[in-house]
N, C-alpha and C positions, 0 to 999 in steps of 0.2 A: 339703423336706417342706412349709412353710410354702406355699410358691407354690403346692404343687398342690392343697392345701387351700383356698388362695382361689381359684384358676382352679377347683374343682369348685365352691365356694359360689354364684360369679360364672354359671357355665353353668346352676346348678340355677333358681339366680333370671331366667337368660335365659328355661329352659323355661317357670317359672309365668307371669311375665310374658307368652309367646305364646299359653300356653294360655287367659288371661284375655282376651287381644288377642281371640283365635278367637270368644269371643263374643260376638253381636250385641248384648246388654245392656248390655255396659259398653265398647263402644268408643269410644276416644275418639280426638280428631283430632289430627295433630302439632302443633299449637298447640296445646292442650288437652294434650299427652303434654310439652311441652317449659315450659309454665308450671310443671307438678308440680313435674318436675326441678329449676327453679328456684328450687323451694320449699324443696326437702329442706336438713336443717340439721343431718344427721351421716349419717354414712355407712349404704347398708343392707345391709351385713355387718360382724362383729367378726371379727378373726383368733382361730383358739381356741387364745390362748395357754396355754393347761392342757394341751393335747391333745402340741402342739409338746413341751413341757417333758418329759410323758411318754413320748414317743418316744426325748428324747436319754437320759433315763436307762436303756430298755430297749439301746437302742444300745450307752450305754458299757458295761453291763453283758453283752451279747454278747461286746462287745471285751475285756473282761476276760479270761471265760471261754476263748476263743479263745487269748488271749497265756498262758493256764496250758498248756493241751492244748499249747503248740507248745513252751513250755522244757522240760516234763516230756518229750515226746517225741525234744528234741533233745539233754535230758541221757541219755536212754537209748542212744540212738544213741551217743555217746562213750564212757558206759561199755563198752559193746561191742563199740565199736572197738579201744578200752586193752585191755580181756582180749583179745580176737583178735589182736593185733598181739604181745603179749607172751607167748602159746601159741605163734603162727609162731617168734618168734625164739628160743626155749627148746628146740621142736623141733631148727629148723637146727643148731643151735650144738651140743646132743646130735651130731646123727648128723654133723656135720665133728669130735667129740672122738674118735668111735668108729673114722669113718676112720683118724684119725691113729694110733690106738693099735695099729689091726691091723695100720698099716704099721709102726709100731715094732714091733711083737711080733714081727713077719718078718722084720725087721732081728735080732733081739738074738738070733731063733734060729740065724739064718746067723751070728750070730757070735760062737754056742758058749754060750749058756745051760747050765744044768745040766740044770733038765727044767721041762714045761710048766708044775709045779703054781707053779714063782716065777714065771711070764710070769703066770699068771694070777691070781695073788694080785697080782703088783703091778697089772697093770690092773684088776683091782675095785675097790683103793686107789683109784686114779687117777681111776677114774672117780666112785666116789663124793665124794670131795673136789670135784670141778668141777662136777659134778651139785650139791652143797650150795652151793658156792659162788652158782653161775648162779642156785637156787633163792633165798638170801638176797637176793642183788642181785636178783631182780625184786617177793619180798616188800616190800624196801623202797620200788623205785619207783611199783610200785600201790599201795604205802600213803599215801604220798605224794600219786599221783595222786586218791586216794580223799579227801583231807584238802582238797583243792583243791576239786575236785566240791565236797563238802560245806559251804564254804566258799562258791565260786559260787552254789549255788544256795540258801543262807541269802540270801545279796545280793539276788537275785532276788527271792526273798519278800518281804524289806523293804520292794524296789522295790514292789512291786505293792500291798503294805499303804499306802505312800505314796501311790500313786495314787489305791488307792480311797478315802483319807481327802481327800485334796484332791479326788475329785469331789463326795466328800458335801460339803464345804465348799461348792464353788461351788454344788450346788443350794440350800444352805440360803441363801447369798446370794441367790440370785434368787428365793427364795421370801419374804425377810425384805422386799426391793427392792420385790416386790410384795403384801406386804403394809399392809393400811391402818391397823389397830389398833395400837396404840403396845403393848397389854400380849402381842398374840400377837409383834410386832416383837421382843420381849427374848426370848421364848422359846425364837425361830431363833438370836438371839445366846449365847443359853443351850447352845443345842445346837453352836453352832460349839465355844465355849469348852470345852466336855465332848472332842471331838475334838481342839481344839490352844488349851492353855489358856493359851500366850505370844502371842495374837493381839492385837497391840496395835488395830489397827484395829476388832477385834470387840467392844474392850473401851471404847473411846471412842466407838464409835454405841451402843450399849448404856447407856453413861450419857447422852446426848443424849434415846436415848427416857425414860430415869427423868425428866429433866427438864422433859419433857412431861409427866410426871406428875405434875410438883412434887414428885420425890422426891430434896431436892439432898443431902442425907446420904449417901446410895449412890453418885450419880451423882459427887461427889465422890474416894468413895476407888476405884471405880472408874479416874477420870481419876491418883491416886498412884497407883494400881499400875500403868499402862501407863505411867508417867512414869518408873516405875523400870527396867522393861525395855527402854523407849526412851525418853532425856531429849531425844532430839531432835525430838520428832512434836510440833509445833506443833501440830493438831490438840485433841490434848491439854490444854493448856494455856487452850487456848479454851475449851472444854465447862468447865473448872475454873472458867474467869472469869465465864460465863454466872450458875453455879452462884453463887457469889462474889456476883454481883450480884444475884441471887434474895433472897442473905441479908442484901444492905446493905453487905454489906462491902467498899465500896469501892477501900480502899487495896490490899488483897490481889486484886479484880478487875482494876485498872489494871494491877498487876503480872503477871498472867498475859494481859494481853495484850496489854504491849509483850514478852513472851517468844514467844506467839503469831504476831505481827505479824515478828520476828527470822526466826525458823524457818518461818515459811511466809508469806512476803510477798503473797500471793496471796488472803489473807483480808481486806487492807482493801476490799477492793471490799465488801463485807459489814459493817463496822465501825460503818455509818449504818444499818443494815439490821436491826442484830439485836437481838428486841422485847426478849431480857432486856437490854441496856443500855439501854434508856429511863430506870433513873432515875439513870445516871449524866451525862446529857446537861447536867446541870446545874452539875458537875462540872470544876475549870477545869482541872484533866492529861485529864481524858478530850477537853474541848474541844481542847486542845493536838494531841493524838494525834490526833482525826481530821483537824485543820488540818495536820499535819505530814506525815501518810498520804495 
């Protein structure tokens, strides 16, 4: 979708550009057209990344819709088949008991019953009994098969609540991503955490932006709670230390980030880099640390 969006931008700008060429006021010569060029110092189209974004959320929400219409449709179908499959076999089963009983009754008259009304008393017995029987036993296994259904397609709903909570997650990611403001930045983190509020990740850029606010009181317990749900996100640890450092508190910031440094060793490239420890630079463990790192 992207590309044909720039291949139309790209063609649209071919056309002005000719129709400009077309007139004899402003023509200008290929040296004259190839100096411009030379000039230019950013490109003359933006991709409309709003537009893209838009598209995928109509999209997935097509797709949504589409995977309900298809299990509601394919749980119907089975229920359907369960009743039609166990009406056939209830019939058969009937009219092979009846068989049998008329060849018994033919038997037992050839060989001296008293009179019809015991042949037929006992096959109304007979038959009722097997008839209730057959009935119980399929009661039970379409109840059965009904508790399953019901069961399945409970899952299935889950499934697809899961889905659509993990698509709104990812758009508010890439809307927080592209966002510039640090106080609307908390607000997308506001709204992941309203949908999955064990988001350690959502909860540690979340106190990064308070920290941009010089808000290191939140930004803090922020960083304990995601420490409790996860003691291993280095991450974590770090935002605390920043904070830590905000407030002076040295010994307590060097501590969380040799914990930092532990669990995500990936952070000292950043350890000279990052403006809240400037006034630890003074500091002979922090010296130590970044000499060791």
């Amino acid at each position: 979708m992207l590309k044909n969006i720039l291949l139309f931008v790209s063609l649209l700008m071919c056309c002005t550009l000719t129709a400009h060429a077309s007139q004899p006021t402003t023509t200008l010569t290929e040296q004259q057209q190839q100096q411009a060029l030379q000039q230019l110092k950013e490109p003359m189209y933006r991709p409309l990344m709003e537009r893209y974004v838009l598209d995928e959320l109509k999209s997935l929400r097509q797709d949504q819709q589409k995977l309900r219409e298809d299990v509601t449709l394919q749980l119907t179908h089975k229920q359907l088949d369960a009743a039609d499959r166990a009406l056939t076999y209830t019939t058969d089963t009937i009219n092979n008991v009846l068989f049998i009983i008329t060849a018994t009754a033919s038997l037992l008259v050839l060989a001296g019953w008293n009179s019809l009304r015991d042949i037929k008393n006992k096959v109304e017995e007979t038959v009722n009994d097997r008839v209730g029987d057959i009935t119980a036993e399929y009661e039970q296994r379409l109840g059965t098969l009904e508790e399953k259904l019901k069961e399945r397609s409970e899952e299935i709903l889950n499934n697809h609540r899961k889905i659509t909570i993990t698509n709104e997650i990812h758009s508010l990611w890439m809307r927080a991503n592209l966002e510039s403001d640090m106080q609307g930045k908390i607000e997308m983190y506001d709204e992941i955490l309203k949908r999955q509020p064990d988001d350690v990740e959502a909860l540690v850029y979340k106190a990064d932006a308070l920290l941009e606010l010089e808000q290191t009181g939140p930004a803090i317990n922020l960083c304990n709670q995601a420490l409790e749900i996860d003691s291993d996100y280095g991450y974590a640890y770090w935002q605390r230390a920043c904070a830590y450092a905000m407030l002076e508190q040295q010994a307590d910031a060097i501590a969380d980030i040799k914990m930092a440094l532990a669990y995500s060793p990936n952070l000292k490239n950043e350890l000279s880099n990052e403006p809240s420890f400037q006034v630890l630079e003074s500091n002979p463990s922090f010296k130590e640390l970044v000499e060791h790192w």
